[in-house]
PDB file of N, H, CA, C and O in Angstrom:
ATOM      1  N   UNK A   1      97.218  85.907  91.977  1.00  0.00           N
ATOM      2  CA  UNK A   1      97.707  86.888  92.893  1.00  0.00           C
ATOM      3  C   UNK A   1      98.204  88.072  92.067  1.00  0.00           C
ATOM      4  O   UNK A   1      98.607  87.852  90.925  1.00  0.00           O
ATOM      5  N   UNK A   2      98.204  89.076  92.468  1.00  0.00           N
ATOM      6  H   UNK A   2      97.877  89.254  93.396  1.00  0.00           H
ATOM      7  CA  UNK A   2      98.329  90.622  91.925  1.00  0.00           C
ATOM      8  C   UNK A   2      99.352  91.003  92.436  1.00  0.00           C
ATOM      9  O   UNK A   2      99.063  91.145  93.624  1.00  0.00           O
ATOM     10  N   UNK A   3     101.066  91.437  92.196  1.00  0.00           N
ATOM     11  H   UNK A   3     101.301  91.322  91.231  1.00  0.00           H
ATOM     12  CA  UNK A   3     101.954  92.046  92.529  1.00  0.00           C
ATOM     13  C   UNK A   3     101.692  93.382  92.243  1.00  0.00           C
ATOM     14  O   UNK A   3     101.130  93.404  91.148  1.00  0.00           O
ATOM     15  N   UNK A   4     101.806  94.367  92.631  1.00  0.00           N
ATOM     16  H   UNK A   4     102.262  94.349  93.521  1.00  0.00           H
ATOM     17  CA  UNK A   4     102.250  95.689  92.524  1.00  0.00           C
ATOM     18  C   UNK A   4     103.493  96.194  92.815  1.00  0.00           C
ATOM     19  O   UNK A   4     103.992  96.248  93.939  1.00  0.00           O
ATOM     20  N   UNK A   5     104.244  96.761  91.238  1.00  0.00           N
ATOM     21  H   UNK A   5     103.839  96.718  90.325  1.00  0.00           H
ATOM     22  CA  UNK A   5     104.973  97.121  91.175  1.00  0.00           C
ATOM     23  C   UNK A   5     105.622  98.208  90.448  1.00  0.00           C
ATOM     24  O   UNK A   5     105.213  99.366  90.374  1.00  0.00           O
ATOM     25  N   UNK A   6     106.804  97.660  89.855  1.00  0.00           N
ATOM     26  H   UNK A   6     107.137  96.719  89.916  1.00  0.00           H
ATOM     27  CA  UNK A   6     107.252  98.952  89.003  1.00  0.00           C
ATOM     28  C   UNK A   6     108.367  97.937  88.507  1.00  0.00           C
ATOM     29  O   UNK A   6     108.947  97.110  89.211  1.00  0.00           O
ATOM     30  N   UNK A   7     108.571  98.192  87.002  1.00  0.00           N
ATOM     31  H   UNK A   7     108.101  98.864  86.430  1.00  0.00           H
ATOM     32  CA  UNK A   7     109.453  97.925  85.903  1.00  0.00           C
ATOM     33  C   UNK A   7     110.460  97.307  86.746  1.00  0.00           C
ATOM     34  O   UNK A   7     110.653  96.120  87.008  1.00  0.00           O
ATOM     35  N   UNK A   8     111.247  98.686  87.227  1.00  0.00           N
ATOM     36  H   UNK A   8     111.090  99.650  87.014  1.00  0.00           H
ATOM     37  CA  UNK A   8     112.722  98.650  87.917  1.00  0.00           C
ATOM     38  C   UNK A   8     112.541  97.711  89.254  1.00  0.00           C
ATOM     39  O   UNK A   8     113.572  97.077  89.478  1.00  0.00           O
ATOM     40  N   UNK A   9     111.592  97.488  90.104  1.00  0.00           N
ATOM     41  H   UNK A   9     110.755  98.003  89.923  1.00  0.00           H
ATOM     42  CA  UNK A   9     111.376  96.457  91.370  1.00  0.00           C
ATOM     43  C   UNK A   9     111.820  95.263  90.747  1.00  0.00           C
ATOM     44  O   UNK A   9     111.102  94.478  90.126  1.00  0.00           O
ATOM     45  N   UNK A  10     113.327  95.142  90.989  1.00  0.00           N
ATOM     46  H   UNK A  10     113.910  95.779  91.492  1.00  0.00           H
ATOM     47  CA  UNK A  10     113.553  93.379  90.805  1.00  0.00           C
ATOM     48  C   UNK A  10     112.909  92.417  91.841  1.00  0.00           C
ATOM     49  O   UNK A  10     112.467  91.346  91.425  1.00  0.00           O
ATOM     50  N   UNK A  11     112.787  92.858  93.739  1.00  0.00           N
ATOM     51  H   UNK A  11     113.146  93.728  94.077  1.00  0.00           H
ATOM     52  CA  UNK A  11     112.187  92.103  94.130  1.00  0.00           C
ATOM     53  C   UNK A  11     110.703  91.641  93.764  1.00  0.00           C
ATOM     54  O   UNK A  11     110.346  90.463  93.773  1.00  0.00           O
ATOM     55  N   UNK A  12     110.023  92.541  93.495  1.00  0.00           N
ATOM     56  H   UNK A  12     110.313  93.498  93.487  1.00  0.00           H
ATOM     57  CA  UNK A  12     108.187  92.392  92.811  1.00  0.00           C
ATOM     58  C   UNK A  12     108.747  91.573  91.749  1.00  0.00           C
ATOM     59  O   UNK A  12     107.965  90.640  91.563  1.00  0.00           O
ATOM     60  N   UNK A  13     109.700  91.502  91.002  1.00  0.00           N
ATOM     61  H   UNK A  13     110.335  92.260  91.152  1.00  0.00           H
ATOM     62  CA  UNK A  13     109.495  90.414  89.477  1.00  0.00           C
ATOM     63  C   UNK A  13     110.261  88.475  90.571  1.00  0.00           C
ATOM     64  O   UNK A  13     110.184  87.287  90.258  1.00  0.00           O
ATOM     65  N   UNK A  14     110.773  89.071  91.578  1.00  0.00           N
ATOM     66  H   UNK A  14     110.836  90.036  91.833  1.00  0.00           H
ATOM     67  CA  UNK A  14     111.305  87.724  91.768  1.00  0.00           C
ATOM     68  C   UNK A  14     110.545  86.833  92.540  1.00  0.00           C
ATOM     69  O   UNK A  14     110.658  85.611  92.631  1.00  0.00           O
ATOM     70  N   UNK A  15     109.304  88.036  93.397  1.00  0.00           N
ATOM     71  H   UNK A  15     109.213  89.029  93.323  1.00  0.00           H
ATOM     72  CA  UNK A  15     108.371  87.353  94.187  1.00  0.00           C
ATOM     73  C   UNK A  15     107.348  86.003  92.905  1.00  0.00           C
ATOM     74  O   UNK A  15     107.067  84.804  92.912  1.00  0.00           O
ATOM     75  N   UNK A  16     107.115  87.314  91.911  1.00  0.00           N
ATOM     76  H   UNK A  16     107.342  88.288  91.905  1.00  0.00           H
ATOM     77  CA  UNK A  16     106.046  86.937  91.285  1.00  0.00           C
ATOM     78  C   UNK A  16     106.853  85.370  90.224  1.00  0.00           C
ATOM     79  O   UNK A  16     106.242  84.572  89.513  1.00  0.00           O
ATOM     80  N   UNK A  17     108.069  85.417  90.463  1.00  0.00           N
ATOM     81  H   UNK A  17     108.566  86.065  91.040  1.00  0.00           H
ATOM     82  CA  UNK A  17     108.603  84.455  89.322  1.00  0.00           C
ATOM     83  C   UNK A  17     108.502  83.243  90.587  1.00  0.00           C
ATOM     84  O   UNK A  17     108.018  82.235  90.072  1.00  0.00           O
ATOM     85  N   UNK A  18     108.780  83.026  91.971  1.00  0.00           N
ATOM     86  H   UNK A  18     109.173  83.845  92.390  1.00  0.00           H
ATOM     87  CA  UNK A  18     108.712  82.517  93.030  1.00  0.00           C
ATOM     88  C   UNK A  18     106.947  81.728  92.874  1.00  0.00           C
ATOM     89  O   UNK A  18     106.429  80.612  92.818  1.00  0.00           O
ATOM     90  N   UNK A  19     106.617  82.986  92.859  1.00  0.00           N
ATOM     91  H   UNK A  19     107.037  83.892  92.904  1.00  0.00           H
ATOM     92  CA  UNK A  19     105.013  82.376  93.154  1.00  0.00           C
ATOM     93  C   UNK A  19     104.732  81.329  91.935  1.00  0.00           C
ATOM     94  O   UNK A  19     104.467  80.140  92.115  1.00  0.00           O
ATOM     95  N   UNK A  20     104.833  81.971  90.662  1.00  0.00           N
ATOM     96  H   UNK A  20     105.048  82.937  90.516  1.00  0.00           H
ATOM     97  CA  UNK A  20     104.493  81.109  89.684  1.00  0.00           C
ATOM     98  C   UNK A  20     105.155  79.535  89.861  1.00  0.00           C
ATOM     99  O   UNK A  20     104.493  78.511  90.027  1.00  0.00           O
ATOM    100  N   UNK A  21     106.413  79.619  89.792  1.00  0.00           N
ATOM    101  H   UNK A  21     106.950  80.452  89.658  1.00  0.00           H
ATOM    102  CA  UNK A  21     107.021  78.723  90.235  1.00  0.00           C
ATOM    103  C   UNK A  21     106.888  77.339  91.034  1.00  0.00           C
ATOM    104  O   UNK A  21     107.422  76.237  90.907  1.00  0.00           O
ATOM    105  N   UNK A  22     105.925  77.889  91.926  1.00  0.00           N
ATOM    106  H   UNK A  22     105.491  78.784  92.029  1.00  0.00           H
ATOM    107  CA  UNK A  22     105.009  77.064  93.185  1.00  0.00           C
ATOM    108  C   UNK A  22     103.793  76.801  92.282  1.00  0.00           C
ATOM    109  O   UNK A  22     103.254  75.802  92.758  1.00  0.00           O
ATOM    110  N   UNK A  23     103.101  77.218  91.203  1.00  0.00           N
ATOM    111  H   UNK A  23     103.539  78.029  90.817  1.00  0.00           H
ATOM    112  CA  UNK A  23     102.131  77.246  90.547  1.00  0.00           C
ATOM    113  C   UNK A  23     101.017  78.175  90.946  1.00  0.00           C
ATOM    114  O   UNK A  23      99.879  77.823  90.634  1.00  0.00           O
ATOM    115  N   UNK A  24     101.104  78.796  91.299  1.00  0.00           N
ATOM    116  H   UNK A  24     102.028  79.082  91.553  1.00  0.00           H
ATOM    117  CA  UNK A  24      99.877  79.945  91.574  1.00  0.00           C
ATOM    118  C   UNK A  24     100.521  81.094  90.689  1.00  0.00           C
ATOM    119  O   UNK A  24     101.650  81.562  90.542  1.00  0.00           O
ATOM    120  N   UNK A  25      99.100  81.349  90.109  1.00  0.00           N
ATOM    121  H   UNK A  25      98.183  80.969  90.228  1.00  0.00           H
ATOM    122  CA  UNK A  25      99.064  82.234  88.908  1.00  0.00           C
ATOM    123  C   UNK A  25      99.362  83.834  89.220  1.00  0.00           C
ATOM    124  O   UNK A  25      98.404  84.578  89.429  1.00  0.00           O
ATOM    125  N   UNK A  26     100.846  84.390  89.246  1.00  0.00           N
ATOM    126  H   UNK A  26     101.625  83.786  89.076  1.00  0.00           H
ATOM    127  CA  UNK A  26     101.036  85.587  89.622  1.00  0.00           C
ATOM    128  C   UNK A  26     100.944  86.863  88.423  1.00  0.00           C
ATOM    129  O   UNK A  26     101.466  86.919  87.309  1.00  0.00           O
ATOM    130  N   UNK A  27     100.347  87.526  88.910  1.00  0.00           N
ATOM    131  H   UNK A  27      99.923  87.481  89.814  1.00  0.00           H
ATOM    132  CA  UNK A  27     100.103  89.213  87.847  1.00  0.00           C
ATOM    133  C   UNK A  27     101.231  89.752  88.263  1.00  0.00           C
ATOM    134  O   UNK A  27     101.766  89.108  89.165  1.00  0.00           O
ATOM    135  N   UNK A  28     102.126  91.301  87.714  1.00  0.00           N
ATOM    136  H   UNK A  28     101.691  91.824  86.981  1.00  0.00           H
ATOM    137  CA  UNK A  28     103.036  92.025  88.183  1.00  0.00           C
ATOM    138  C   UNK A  28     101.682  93.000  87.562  1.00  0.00           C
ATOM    139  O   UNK A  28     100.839  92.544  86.789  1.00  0.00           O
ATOM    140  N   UNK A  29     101.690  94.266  88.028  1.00  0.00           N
ATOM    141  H   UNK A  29     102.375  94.636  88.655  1.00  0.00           H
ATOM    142  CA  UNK A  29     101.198  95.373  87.823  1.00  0.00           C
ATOM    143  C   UNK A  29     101.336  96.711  88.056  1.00  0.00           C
ATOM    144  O   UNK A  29     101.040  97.241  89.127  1.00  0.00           O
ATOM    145  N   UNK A  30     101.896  97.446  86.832  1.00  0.00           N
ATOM    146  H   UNK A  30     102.137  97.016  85.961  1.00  0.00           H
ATOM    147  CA  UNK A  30     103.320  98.466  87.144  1.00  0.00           C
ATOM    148  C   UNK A  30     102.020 100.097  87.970  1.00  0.00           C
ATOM    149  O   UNK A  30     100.995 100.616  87.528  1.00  0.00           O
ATOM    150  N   UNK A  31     102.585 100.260  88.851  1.00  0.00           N
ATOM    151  H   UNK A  31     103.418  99.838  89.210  1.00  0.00           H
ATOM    152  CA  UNK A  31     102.102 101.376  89.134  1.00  0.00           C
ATOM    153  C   UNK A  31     102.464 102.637  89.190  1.00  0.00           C
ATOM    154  O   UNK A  31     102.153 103.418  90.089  1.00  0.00           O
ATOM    155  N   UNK A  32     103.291 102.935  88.009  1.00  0.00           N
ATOM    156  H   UNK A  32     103.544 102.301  87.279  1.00  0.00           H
ATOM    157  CA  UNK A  32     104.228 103.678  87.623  1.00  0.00           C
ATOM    158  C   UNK A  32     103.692 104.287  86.002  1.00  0.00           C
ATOM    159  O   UNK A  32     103.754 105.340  85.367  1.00  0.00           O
ATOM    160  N   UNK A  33     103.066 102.684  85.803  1.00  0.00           N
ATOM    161  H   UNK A  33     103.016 101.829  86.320  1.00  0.00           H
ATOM    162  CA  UNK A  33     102.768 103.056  84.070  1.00  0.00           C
ATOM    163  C   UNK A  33     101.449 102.727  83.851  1.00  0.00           C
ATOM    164  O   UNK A  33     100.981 102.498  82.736  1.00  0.00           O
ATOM    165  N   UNK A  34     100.743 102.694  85.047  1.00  0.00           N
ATOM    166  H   UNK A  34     101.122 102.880  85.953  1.00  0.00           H
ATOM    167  CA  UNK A  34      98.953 102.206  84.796  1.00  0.00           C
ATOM    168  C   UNK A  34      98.180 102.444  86.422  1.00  0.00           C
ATOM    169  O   UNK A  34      97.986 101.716  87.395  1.00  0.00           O
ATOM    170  N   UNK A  35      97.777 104.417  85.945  1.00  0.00           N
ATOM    171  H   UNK A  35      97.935 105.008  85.154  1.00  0.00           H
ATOM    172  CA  UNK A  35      97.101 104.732  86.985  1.00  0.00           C
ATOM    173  C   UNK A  35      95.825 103.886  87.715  1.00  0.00           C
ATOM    174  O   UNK A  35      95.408 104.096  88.854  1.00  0.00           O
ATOM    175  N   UNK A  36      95.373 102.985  86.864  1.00  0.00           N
ATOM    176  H   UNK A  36      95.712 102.814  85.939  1.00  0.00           H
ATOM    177  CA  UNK A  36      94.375 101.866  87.572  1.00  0.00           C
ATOM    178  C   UNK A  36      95.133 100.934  88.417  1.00  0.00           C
ATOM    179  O   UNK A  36      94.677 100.667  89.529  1.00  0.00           O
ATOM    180  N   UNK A  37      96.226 100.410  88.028  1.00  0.00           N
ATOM    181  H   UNK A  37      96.596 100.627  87.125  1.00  0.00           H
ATOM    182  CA  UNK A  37      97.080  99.712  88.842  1.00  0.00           C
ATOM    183  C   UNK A  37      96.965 100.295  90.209  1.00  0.00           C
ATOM    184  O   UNK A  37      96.433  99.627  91.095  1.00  0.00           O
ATOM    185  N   UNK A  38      97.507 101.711  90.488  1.00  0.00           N
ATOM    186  H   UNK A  38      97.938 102.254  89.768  1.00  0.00           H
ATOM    187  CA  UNK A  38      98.484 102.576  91.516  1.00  0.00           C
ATOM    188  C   UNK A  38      96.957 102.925  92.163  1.00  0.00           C
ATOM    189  O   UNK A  38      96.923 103.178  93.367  1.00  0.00           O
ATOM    190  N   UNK A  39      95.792 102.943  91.450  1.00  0.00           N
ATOM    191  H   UNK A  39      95.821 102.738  90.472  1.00  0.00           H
ATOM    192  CA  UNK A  39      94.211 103.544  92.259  1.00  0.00           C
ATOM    193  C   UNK A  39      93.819 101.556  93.060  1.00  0.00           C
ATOM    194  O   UNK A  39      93.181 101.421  94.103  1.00  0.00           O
ATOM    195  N   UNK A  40      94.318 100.480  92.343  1.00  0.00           N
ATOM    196  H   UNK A  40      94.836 100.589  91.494  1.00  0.00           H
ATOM    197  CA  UNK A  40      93.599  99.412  92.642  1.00  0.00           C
ATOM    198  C   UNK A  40      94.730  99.483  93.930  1.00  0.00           C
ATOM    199  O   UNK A  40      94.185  99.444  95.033  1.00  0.00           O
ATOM    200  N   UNK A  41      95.942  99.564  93.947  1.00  0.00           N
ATOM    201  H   UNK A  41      96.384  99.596  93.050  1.00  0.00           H
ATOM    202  CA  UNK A  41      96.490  99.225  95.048  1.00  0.00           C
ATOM    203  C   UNK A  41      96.107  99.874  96.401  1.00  0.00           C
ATOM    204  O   UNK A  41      95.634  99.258  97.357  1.00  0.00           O
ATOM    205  N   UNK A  42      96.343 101.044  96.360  1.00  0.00           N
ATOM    206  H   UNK A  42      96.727 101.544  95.584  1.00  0.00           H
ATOM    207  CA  UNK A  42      95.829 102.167  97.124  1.00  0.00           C
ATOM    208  C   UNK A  42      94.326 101.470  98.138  1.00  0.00           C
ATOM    209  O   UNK A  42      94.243 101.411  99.365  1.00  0.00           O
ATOM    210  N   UNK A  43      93.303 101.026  97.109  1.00  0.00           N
ATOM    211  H   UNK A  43      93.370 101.074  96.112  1.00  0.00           H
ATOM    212  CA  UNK A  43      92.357 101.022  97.441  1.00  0.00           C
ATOM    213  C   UNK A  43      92.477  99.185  98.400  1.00  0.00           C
ATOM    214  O   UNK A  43      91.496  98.732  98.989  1.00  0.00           O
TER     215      UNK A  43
END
């Protein structure tokens, strides 16, 4: 699973620490610091 986020989003880091947690393999992906990130979300 693919979070989109940003550095400072504590909820996006707590989802993704949640998910892992359960065992499903979570991404964070800053869209702040990686215009492919912020174009994949968008899209």
């Amino acid at each position: 699973m693919i979070i989109y986020g940003a550095s400072w989003c504590e909820p996006c880091h707590q989802a993704a620490d949640y998910l892992r947690s359960k065992g499903i393999a979570a991404a964070v992906r800053d869209i702040e610091e990686d215009a492919g990130a912020a174009a994949e979300m968008q899209d």
